[in-house]
C-alpha positions in Angstrom: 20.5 83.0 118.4 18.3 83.4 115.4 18.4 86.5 113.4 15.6 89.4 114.4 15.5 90.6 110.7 14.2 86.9 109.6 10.9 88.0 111.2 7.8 89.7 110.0 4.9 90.1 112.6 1.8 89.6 110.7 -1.1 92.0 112.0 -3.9 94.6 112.3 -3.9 97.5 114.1 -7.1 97.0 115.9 -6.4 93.4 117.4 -6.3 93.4 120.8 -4.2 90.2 120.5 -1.7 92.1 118.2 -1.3 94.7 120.1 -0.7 92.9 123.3 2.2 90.9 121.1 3.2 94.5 119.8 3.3 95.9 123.3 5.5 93.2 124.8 8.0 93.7 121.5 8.4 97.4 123.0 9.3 95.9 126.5 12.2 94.0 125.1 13.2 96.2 123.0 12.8 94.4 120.3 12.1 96.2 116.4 10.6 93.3 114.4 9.0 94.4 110.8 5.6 94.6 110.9 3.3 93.6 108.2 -0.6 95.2 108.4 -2.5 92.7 106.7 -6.0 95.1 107.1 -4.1 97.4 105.3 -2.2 95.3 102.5 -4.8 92.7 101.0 -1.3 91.3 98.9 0.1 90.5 102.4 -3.4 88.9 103.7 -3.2 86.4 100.3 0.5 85.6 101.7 -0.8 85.1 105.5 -3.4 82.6 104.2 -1.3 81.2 100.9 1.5 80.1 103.0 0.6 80.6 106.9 -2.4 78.6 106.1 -4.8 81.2 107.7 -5.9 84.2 108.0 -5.7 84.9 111.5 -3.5 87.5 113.1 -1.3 88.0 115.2 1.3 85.6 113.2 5.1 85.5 113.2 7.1 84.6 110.6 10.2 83.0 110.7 12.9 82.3 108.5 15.3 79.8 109.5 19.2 79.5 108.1 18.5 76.2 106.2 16.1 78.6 104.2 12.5 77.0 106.1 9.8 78.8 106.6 7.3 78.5 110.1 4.3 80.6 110.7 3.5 81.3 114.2 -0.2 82.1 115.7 -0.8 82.3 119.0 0.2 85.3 120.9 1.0 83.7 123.8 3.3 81.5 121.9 4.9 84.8 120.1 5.8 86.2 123.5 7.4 83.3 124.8 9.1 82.7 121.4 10.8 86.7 121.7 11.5 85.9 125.3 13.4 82.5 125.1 15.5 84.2 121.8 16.2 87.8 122.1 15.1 89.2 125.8 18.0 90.2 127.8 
């Protein structure tokens, strides 16, 4: 099972897509640092510099072997939480 603290969830507080990711977090339980890019223009130039965009929501994900993956869709976030960590 990957570690939960190698994951920062990449949003804005008014994006409905963000919240609905945030919301489903709740249901499992699940505290994953946050990261308010409307709020934090330094973590927006990160989101873009090495996400490769600027849309939100994104996870990232830091595997053992020290790789990096940036994940956009919410959808895909979801599933990704549920398949790893819901019990």
């Amino acid at each position: 099972m990957p570690d939960l603290n190698a994951h920062n969830l990449y949003h804005k507080n008014y994006c409905p897509f963000c919240l609905k990711v945030r919301a489903a977090l709740k249901m499992m339980n699940l505290d994953v640092a946050l990261v308010d890019v409307g709020a934090d223009r330094e973590a927006y130039q990160e989101l873009v510099t090495e996400g490769g965009r600027g849309m939100v929501p994104c996870l990232r994900i830091e595997h053992d072997n020290g790789t990096v993956e940036w994940m956009y869709e919410s959808d895909d976030i979801i599933e990704y939480f549920e398949e790893n960590f819901a019990k």
